[in-house]
C-alpha positions as CSV (number, residue, x, y, z in Angstrom):
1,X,14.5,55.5,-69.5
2,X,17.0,53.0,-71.3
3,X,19.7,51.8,-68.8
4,X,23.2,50.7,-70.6
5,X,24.1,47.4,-70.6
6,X,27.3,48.3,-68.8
7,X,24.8,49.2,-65.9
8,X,22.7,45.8,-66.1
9,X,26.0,44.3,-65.5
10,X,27.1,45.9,-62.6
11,X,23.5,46.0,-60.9
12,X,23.6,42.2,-61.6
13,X,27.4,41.3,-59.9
14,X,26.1,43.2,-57.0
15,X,22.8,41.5,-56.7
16,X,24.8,37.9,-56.8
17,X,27.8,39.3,-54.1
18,X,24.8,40.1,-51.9
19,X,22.9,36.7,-52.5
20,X,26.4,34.6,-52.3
21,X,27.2,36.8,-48.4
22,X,24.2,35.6,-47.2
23,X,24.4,32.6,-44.9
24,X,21.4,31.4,-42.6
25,X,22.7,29.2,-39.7
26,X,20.4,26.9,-37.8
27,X,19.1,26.8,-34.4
28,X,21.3,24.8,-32.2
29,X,24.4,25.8,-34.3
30,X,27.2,28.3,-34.7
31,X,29.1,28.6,-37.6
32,X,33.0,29.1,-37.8
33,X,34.6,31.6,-40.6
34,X,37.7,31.6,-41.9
35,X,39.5,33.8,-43.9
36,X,41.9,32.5,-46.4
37,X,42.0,29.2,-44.0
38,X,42.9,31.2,-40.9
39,X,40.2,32.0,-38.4
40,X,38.4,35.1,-38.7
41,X,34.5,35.1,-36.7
42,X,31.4,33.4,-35.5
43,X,28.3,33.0,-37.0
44,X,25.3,32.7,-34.7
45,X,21.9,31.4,-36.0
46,X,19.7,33.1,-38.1
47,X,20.2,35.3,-41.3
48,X,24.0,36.2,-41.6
49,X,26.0,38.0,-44.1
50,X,29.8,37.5,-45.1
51,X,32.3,38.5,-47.8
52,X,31.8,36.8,-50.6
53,X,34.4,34.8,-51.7
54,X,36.7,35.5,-49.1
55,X,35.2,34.3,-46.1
56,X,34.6,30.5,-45.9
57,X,32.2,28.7,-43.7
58,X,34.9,26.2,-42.3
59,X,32.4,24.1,-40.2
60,X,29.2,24.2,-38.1
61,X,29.2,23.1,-34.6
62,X,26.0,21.9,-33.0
63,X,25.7,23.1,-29.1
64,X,23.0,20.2,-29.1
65,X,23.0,17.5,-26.2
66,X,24.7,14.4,-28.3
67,X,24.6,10.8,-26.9
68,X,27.1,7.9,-28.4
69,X,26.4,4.3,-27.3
70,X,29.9,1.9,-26.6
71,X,30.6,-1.4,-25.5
72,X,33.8,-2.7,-24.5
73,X,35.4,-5.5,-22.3
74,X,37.9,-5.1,-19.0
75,X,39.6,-7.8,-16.9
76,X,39.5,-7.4,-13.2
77,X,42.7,-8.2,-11.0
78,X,41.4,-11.5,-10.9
79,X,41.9,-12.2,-14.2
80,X,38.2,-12.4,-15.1
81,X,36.4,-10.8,-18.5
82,X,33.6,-8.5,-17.6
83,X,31.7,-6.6,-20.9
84,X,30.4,-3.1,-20.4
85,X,27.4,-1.7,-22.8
86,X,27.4,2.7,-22.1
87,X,25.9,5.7,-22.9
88,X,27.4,8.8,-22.7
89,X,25.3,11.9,-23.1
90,X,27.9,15.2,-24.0
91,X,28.0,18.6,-25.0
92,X,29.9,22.1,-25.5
93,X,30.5,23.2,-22.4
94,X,29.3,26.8,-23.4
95,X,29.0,29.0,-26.4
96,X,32.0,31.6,-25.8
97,X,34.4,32.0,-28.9
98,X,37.3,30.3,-27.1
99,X,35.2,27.2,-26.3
100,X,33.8,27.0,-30.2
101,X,37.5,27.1,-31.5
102,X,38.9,24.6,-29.7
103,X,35.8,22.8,-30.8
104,X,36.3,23.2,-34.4
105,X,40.0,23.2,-34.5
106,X,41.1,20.4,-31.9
107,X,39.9,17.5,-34.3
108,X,39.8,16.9,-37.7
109,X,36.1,16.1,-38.0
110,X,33.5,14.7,-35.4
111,X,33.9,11.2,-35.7
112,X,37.6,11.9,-34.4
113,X,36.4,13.5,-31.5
114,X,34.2,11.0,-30.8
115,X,36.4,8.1,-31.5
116,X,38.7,9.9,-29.0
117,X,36.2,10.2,-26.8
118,X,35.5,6.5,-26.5
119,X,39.2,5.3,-26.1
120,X,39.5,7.9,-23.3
121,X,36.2,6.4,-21.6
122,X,37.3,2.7,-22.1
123,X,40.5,3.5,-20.8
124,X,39.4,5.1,-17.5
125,X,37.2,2.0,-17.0
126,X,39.8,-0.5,-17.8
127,X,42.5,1.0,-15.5
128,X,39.6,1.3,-12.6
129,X,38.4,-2.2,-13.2
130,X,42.2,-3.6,-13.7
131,X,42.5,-2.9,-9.4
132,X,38.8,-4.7,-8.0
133,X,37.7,-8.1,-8.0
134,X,35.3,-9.9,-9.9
135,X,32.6,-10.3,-7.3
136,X,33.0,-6.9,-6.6
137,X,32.1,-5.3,-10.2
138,X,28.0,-5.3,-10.3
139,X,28.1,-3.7,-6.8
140,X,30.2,-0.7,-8.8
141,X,28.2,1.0,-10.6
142,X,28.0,4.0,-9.2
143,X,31.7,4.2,-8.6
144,X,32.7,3.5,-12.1
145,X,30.7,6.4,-13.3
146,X,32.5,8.7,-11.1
147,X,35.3,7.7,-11.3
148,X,35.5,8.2,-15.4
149,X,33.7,11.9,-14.9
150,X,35.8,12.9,-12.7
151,X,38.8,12.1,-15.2
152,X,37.1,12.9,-18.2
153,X,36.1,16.7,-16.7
154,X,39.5,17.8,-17.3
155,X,40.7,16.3,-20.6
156,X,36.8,17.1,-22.5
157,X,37.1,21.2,-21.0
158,X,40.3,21.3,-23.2
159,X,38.3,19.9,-25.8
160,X,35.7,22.2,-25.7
161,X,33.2,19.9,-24.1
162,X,31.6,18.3,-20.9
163,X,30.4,14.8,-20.3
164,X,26.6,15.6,-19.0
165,X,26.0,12.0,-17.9
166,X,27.0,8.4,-18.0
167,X,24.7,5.5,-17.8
168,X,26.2,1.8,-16.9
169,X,23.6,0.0,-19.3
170,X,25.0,-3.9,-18.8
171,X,27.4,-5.2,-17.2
172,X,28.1,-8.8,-18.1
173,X,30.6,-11.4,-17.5
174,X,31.6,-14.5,-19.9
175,X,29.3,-17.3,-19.7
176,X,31.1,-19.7,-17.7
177,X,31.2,-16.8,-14.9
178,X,27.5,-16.0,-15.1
179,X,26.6,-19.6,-14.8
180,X,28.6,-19.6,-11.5
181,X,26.9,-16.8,-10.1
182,X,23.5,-18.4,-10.9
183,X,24.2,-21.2,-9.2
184,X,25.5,-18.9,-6.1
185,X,22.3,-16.9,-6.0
186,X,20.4,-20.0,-6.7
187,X,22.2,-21.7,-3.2
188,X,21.7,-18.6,-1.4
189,X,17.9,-18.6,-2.5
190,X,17.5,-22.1,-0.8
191,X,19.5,-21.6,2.2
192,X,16.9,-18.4,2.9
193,X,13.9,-20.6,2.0
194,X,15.5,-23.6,4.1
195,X,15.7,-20.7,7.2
196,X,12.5,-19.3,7.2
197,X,10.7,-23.0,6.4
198,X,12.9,-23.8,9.6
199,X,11.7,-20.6,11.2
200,X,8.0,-20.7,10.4
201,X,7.9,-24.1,12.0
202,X,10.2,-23.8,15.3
203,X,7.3,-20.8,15.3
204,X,4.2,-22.9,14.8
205,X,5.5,-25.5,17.2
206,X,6.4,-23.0,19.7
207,X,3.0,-21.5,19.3
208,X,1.0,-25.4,19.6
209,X,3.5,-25.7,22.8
210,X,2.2,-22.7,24.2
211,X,-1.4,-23.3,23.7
212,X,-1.0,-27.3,24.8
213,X,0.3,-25.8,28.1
214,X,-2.4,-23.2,28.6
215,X,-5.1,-26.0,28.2
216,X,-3.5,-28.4,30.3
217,X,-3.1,-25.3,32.8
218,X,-6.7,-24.2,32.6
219,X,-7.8,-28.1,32.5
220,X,-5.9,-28.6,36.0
221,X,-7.4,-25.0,37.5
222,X,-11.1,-26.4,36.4
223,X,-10.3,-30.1,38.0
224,X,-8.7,-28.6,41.1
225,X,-11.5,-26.1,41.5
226,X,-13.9,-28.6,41.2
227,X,-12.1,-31.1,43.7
228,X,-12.5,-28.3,46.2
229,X,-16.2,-27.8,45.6
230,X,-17.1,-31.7,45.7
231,X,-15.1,-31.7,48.9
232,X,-17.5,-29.2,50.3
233,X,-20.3,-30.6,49.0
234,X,-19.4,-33.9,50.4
235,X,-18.1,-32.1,53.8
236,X,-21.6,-30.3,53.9
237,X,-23.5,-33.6,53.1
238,X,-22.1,-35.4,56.0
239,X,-22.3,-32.1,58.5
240,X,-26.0,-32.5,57.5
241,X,-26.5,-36.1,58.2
242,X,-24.5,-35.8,61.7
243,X,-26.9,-32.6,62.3
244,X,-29.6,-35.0,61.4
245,X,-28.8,-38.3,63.5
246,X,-28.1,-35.9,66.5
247,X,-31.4,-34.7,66.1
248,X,-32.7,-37.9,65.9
249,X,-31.1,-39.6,68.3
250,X,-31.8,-36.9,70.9
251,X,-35.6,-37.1,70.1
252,X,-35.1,-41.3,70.7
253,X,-33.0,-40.6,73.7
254,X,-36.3,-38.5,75.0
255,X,-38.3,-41.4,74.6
256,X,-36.3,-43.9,75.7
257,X,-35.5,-45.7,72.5
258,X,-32.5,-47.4,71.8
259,X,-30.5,-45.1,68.7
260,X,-29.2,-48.5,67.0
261,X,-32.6,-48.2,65.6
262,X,-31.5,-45.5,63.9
263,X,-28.6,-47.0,62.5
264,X,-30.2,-49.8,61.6
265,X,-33.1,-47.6,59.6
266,X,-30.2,-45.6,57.8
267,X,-28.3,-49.0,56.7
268,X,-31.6,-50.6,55.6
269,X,-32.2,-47.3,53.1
270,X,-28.8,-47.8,51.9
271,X,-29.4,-51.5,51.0
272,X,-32.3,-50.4,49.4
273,X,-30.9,-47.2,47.0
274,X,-28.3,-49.5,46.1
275,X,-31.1,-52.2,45.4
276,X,-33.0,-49.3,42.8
277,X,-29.9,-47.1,41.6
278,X,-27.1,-50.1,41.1
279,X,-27.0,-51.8,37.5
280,X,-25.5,-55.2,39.0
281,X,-28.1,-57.8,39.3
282,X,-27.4,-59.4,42.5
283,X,-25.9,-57.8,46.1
284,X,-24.5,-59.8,48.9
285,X,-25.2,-58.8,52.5
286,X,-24.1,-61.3,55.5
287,X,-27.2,-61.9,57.0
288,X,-25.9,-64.4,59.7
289,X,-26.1,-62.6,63.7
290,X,-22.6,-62.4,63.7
291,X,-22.7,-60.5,60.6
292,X,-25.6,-58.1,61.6
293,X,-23.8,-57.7,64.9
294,X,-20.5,-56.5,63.5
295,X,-22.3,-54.2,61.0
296,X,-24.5,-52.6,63.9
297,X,-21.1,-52.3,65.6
298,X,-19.6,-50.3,62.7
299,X,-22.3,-48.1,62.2
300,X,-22.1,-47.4,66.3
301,X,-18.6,-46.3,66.0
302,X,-19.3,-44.4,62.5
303,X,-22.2,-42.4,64.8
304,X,-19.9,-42.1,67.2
305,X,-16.9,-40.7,65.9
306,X,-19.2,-38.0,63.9
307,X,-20.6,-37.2,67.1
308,X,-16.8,-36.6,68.9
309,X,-15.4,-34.5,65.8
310,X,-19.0,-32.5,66.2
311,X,-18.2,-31.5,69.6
312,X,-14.5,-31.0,69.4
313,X,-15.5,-28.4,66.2
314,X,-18.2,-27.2,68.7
């Protein structure tokens, strides 16, 4: 079967019309076409097919998360420099055909948008810090962040996007101002330390206080307890010894002895345990009469009083 040239020709336009329609988009984009520069359809992504020749792809917009990074500087009412490093993390706010045309249409090319984008950021920022104070700022963070979403939300919606999030990376001041605030920080580090040094010893003194007094407390209890019990021992002693020279000098009485005898035996053992115990090397006694006289008459009156306070117990 012999096909005509003519043929061959025709088959072969068509076969390049169909290969030149298709278009293949990518995932994560949506294509814009135009007819004749005016807007005529969306392209979604995967295998597409246009009119050749007539309708151009005018541009691709990505409905991908995009981050841009900016740094700026604002001055505070105080007339102090404070630099800002951000990230700002953006995207279409959906995929309807309204939002992708105003996408595609709104700004020349991306790095318009963008550049937009940043001026509106800075300026929010600027105008927010322009009314707070220096020593205010770092404590801001949050604020700042929501106070530029909540008046970027309106102006990127007409744009055909929304700002996702906002991160505060740095926030600096000029070096003059940072070496202040080190040397405020630094200060306050040492008045704490200075306080709880102070504390921890008012503590450890109060503590050594505390314990002093208990000993001295117990110390007094133990001496008072055993003043009590020597006092009884020696009360007991001479209950004893009275018990003992009543006995005594009953039995003598019953015999008709004279109980100065008694005495006299009682201050004879005492010479002589003072004689064996004592670490002196010499004792002096008054051995004259007069002397043993006055000595029997003291020991007489010792017996008798003992004697009385026995009775008057009794």
């Amino acid at each position: 079967m012999n096909i005509s040239p003519t043929t061959l020709s025709i088959l072969g336009v068509i076969l390049l019309l169909i290969i030149a329609g298709i278009s293949t988009v990518k995932q994560g984009n949506i294509a814009v076409i135009t007819i004749f520069g005016k807007y005529r359809r969306l392209l979604h992504p995967g295998l597409n097919f246009k009119i050749p020749f007539i309708e151009r792809e005018f541009k691709t917009i990505s409905i991908q998360n995009r981050s841009i990074e900016l740094g700026f500087q604002a001055i505070t009412v105080d007339q102090a420099n404070v630099n800002f490093s951000a990230m700002l993390l953006y995207a279409v706010v959906n995929h309807d055909e309204e939002t992708i045309k105003n996408v595609a249409f709104k700004f020349m090319d991306l790095k318009s948008f963008q550049s937009a984008l940043i001026r509106t950021v800075e300026g929010s920022i600027r105008a927010f810090v322009a009314t707070k104070r220096q020593a205010e700022i770092l404590s801001l963070r949050r604020d700042i962040v929501e106070e530029v979403k909540m008046q970027l939300d309106n102006t990127l919606e007409g744009w055909g996007y929304h700002l996702i999030d906002m991160q505060m990376n740095d926030i600096t001041f000029d070096e003059e101002i940072m070496k202040s605030m080190a040397k405020v920080v630094s200060s306050n580090n040492l008045k704490a330390a200075a306080e709880n040094e102070g504390q921890a010893l008012l503590i450890t003194k109060t503590k050594a206080a505390e314990a002093e007094g208990n000993a001295i407390k117990i110390s007094a209890e133990a001496d008072r307890v055993a003043a009590i019990l020597r006092g009884q021992a020696v009360a007991s002693f001479r209950e004893e010894v009275a018990k003992g020279m009543s006995q005594a000098a009953k039995e003598m009485a019953s015999s008709n002895l004279d109980s100065s005898v008694i005495l006299f035996s009682m201050w004879t053992e005492a010479v002589k345990t003072m004689a064996e115990q004592g670490k002196g090397n010499v004792i002096f006694l008054d051995g004259s009469p007069d002397g043993m006289s006055r000595t029997f008459q003291q020991l007489m009156a010792f017996n008798n009083l003992e004697l009385s306070a026995k009775r008057d117990h009794n």
